[in-house]
C-alpha positions in Angstrom: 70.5 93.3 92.0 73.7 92.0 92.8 72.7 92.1 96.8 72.3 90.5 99.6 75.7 89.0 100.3 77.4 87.9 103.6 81.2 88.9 104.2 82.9 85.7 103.7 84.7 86.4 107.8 81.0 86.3 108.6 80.0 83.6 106.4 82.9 81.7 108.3 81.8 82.8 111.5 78.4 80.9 110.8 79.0 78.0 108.9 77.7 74.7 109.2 77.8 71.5 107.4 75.6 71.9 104.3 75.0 75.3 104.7 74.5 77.3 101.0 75.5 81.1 101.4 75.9 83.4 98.5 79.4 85.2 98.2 81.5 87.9 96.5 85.2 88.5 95.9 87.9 88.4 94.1 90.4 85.4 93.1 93.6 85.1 94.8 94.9 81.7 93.3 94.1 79.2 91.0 94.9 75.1 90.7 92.8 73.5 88.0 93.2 69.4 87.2 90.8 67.1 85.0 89.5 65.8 88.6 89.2 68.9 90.7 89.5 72.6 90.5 90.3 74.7 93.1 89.8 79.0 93.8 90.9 81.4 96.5 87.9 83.6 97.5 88.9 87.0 99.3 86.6 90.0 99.8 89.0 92.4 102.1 86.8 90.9 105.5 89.9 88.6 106.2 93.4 87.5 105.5 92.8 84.2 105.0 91.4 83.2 101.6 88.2 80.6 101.4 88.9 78.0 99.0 86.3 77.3 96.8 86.1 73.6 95.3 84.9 72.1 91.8 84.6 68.8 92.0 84.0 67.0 89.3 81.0 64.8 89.9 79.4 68.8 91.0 79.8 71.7 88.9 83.1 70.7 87.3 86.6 71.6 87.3 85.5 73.0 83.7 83.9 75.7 85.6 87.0 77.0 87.3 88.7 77.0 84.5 88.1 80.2 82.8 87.9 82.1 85.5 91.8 84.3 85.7 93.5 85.3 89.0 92.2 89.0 90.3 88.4 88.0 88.7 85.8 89.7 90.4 83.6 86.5 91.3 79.7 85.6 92.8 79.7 82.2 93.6 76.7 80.1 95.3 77.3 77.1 97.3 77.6 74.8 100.0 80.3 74.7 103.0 81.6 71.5 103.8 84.3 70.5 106.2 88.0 70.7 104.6 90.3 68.1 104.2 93.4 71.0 103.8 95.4 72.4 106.6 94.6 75.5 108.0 91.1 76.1 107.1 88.4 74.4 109.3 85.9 75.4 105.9 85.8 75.0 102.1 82.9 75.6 100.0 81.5 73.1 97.6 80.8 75.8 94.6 77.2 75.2 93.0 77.0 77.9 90.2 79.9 81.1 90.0 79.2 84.0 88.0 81.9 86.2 86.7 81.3 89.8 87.5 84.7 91.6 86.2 86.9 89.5 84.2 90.7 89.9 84.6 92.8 89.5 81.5 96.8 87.9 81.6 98.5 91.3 81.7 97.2 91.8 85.7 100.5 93.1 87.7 100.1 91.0 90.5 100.1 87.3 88.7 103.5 85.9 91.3 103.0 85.6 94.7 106.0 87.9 95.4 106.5 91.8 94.5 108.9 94.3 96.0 107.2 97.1 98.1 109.1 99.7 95.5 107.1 97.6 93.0 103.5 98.0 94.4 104.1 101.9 95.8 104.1 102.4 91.3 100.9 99.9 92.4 98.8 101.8 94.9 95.8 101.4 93.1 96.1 97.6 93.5 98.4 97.0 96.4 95.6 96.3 98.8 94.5 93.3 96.9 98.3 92.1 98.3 98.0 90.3 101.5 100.9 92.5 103.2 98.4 96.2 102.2 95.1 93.9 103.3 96.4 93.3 106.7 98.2 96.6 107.0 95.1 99.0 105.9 92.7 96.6 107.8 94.8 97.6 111.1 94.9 100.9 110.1 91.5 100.9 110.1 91.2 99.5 113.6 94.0 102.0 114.4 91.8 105.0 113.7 88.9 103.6 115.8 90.7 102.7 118.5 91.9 106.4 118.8 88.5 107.5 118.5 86.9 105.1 121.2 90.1 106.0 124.2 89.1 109.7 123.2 85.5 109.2 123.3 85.5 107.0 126.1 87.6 109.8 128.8 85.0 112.5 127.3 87.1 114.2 124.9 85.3 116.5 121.9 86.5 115.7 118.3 87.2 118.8 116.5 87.8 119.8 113.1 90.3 121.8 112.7 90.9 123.7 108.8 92.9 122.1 106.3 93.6 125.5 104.9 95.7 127.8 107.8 96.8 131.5 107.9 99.8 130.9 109.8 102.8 128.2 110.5 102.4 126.6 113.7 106.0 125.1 114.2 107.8 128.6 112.2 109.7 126.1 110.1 108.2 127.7 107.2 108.1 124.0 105.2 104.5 125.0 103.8 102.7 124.4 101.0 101.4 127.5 100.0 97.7 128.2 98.4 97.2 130.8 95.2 94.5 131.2 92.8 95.5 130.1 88.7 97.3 133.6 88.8 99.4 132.9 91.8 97.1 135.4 93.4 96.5 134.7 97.3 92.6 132.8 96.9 91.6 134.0 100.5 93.2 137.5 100.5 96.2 137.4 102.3 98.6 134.4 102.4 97.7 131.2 103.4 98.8 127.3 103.2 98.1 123.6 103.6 98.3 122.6 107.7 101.2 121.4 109.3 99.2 121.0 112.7 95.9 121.6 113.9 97.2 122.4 117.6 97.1 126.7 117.4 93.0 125.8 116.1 92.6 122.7 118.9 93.5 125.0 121.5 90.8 127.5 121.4 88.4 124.4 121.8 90.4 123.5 124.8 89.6 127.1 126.5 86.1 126.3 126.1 85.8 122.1 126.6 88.9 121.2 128.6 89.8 118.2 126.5 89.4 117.9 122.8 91.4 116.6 120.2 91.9 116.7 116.2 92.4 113.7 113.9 93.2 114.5 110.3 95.7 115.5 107.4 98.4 117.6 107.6 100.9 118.7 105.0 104.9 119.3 105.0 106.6 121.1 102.0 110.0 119.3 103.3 112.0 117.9 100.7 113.2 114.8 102.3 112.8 111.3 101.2 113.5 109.1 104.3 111.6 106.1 105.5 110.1 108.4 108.0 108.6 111.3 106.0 105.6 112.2 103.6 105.1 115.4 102.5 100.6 114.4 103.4 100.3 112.4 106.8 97.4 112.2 109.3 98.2 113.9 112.7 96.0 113.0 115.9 96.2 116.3 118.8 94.6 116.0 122.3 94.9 119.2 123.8 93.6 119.0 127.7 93.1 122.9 129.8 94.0 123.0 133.4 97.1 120.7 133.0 101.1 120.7 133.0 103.5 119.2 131.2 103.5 116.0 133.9 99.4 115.3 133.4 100.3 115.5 129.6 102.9 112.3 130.2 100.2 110.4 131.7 97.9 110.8 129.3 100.3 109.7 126.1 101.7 106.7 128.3 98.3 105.5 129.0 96.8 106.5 125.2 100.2 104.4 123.5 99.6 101.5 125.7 95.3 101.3 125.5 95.3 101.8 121.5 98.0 99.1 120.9 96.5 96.6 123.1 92.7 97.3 121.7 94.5 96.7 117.7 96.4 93.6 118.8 93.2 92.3 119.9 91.1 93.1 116.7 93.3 92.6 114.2 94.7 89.5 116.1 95.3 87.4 112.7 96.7 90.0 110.9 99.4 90.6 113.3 100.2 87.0 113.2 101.2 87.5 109.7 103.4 91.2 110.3 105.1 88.8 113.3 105.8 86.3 110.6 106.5 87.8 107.9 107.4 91.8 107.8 108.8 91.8 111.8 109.3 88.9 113.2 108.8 89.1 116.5 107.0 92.4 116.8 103.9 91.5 118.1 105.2 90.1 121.5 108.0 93.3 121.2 105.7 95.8 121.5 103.1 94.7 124.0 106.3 93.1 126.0 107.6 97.4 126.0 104.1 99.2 126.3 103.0 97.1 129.1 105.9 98.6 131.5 106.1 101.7 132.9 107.6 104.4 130.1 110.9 105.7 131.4 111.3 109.2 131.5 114.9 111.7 131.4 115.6 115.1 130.7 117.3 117.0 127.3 120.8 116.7 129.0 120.6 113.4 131.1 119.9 111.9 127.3 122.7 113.9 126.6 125.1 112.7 129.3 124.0 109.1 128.3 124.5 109.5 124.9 128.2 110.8 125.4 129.2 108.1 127.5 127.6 105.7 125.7 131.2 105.4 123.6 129.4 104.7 120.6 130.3 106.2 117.8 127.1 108.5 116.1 126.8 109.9 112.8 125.9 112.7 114.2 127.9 114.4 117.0 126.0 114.9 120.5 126.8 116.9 123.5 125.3 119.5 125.2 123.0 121.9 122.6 123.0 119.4 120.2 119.8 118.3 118.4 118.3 114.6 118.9 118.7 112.6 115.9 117.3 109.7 115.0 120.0 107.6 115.7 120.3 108.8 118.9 116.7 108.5 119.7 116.5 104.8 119.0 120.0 104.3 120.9 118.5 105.5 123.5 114.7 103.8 123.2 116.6 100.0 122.2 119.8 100.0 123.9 119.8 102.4 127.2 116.3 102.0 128.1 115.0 99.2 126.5 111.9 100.5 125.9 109.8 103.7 125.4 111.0 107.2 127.0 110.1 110.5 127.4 112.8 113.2 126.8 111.6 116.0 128.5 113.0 119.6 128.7 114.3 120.5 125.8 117.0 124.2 124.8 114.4 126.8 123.8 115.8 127.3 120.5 115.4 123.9 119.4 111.7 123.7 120.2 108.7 125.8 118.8 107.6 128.9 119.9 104.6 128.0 121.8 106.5 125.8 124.3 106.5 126.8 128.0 109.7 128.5 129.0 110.7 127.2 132.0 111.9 128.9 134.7 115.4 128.5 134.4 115.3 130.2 131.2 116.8 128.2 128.7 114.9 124.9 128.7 110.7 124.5 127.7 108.7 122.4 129.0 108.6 119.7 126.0 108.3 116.6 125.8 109.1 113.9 122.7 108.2 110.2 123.5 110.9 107.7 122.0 110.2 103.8 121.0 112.7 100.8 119.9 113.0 100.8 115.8 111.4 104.2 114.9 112.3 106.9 117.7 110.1 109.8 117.7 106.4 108.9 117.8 105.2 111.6 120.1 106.2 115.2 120.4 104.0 117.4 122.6 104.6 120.2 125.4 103.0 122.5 128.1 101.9 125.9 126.3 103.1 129.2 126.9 99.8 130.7 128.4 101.7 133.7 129.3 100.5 136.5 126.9 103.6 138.6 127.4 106.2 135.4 127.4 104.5 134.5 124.2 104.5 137.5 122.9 108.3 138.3 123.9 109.1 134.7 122.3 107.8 135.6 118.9 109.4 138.6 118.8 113.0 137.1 119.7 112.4 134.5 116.8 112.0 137.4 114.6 108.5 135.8 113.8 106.0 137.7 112.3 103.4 138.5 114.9 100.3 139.5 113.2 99.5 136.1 111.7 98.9 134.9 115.8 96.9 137.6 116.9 93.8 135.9 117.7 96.4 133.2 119.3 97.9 135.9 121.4 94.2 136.8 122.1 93.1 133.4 123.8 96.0 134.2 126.6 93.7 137.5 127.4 90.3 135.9 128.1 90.6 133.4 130.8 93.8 131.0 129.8 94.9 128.4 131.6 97.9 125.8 132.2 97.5 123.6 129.0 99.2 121.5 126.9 99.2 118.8 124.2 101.0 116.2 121.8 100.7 114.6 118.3 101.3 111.8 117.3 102.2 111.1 113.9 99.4 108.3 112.7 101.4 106.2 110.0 104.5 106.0 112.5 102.2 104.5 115.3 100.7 102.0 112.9 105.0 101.4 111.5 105.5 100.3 115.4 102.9 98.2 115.5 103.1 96.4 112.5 106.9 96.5 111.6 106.4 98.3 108.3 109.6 100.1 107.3 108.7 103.1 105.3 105.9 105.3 105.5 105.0 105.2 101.7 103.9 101.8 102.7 101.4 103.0 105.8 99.3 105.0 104.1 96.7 104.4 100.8 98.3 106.6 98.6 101.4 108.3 99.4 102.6 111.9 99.0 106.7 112.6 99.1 108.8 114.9 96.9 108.3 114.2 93.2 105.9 111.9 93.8 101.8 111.6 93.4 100.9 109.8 91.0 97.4 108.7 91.7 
């Protein structure tokens, strides 16, 4: 039985002079002499290694000295008061046991890799301390997403994986067939892009729900910003407009990031030292003010007399690049903006039309360094706008009929917004590409694990 054992950040937590504890990991680092050896300890619980010590009037530096860096170790012994810097506790090692050896040929021998380096990696990337930290805040991430939700009595639901019907009509979907390319479910079907169309039946029955989980894109675009597999997180609330939905994803940015900051406290010491420097105080500095907010063609109007010169042209009717979005979040407002009010055409089908005609009521929330986290809108509860709206986009309608339905049996005002989960946890840690936010990452011509 290779249990009980105490997480070495618990172990920490506890310690006392003289205290034996039992402990599991795996080596980080090595220094061996004739006098003394010395092993880094981690088990995942922490950044911060525990360094274990061989004296040699104890168990010897002898002891240490077989033992390769990446070993999977059990050692037993004794914490005693350290004489390095930054560590209040080292353990005197009393008898180690080797559980998995590690032979000379493990990749991650240096200190130093290139993230291109450990995406080829994935499989050992979180023994790294950049993919501890980041998937340890990830973690946090999710449950702080689940405990704002929770705590304002919102229902989790969970929508399919497997949908009949596009929900943006971008038709980037990965479609599902049988070994004989035969449709497996009897008429077409594909991998999700959203679970919003699902969400919102919950909503016409619990008010406010939202969905957490994968979604898919068949896009075949290899940016820092896109994965063709992603995680999605979609609050949907009934009886509400498109300015109750900007409350709730000012107040939802600002309440997960400062929960995160607060667990994951010495992790994001190391992302403001050593991925963004800086970005810890950036961010809270941002979320903690009041989120600006503009229209589709005041963003417009700034951006063309901004005099800078875009890559991409703006003026009235054209689309919001990314470029724009971050001159606009970093320069103009310093900070995180809604753009609100968006041309019909550029927005999905299911957007409110507003009255004037020509603009829906949408609504894409922009921060400094990434742009788009949040795109969400008021929904067209309108059976026959709805209706008229799919049948202008030349969209098939049959594939919506049971959403067409819900605007027949007691609709309401509604509306909702994803975010995009490994772009929220990019802005908070500083990562730069997505491949690097997420365990194993899907993009074109790429899954290899």
């Amino acid at each position: 039985m290779l249990r009980p054992r105490t997480p070495i950040k618990t172990a920490l937590a506890n310690a006392s002079d003289g205290q034996s504890v039992v402990l599991s990991g795996w080596v980080r680092n090595k220094r061996v002499s004739k006098n003394i050896g010395f092993l880094e300890l981690n088990d995942g619980s922490m950044l911060a290694n525990l360094q274990l010590v061989f004296p040699k009037d104890g168990i010897g530096p002898e002891a240490a000295e077989p033992v390769d860096k990446g070993a999977a170790v059990r050692v037993e012994g004794r914490f005693t008061p350290s004489k390095g810097k930054g560590q209040a506790w080292e353990l005197q090692v009393d008898a180690i046991k080797v559980v998995g050896a590690c032979p000379e040929d493990y990749p991650l021998q240096t200190k130093r890799h290139s993230m291109e380096f450990l995406r080829e990696k994935a499989h050992l990337r979180p023994r790294t301390r950049t993919f501890a930290a980041t998937f340890r805040v990830r973690n946090a991430l999710a449950m702080a997403i689940h405990n704002f939700f929770q705590e304002r009595g919102f229902l989790w639901v969970h929508t399919p994986i497997i949908a009949a019907s596009d929900c943006e009509g971008a038709g980037e979907l990965f479609k599902i067939t049988d070994l004989e390319g035969q449709d497996f479910f009897g008429s077409e079907s594909f991998l999700t892009v959203s679970g919003q169309l699902n969400v919102e039946g919950f909503a016409s029955a619990y008010t406010d729900v939202y969905t957490f989980g994968p979604t898919f894109r068949a896009e075949n675009s290899n940016t820092a910003r896109h994965a063709s597999e992603f995680w999605m997180i979609e609050p949907e609330i009934a009886f509400a407009d498109l300015d109750d939905l900007l409350v709730l994803a000012e107040d939802f940015i600002r309440s997960i990031a400062n929960e995160v900051h607060e667990r994951c406290a010495e992790d994001f010491a190391f992302f403001n030292k050593w991925i963004e420097k800086g970005v810890v105080e950036e961010v809270s500095t941002t979320l903690n003010k009041s989120f600006a907010r503009m229209t589709y063609h005041e963003a417009m109007d700034v951006l063309v007399k901004s005099g800078k010169s875009f890559e991409y042209a703006v003026g009235e009717g054209a689309a919001l690049q990314t470029e724009h979005e971050r001159f606009l979040a970093e320069e103009y407002v310093k900070g995180p903006v809604f753009v609100t009010d968006y041309p019909t055409d550029q927005k999905a089908f299911y957007m409110r039309l507003s009255d004037d005609g020509s603009t829906v009521g949408a609504t894409d929330l922009l921060v400094p360094r990434l742009g788009e986290i949040i795109g969400g809108s008021q929904r067209e509860e309108r059976l026959d706008v709805l209706t008229s709206e799919l049948e202008r986009r030349g969209m098939e309608t049959a594939p919506y009929w049971w959403y067409q339905e819900l605007r027949r049996y007691g609709s309401t005002p509604h509306a909702g917004f994803g975010l995009g989960f490994e772009r929220m946890l990019m802005y908070l840690t500083g990562v730069k590409n997505i491949r690097d936010a997420i365990p194993y990452p899907r993009t074109p011509g790429q899954a290899l694990f």
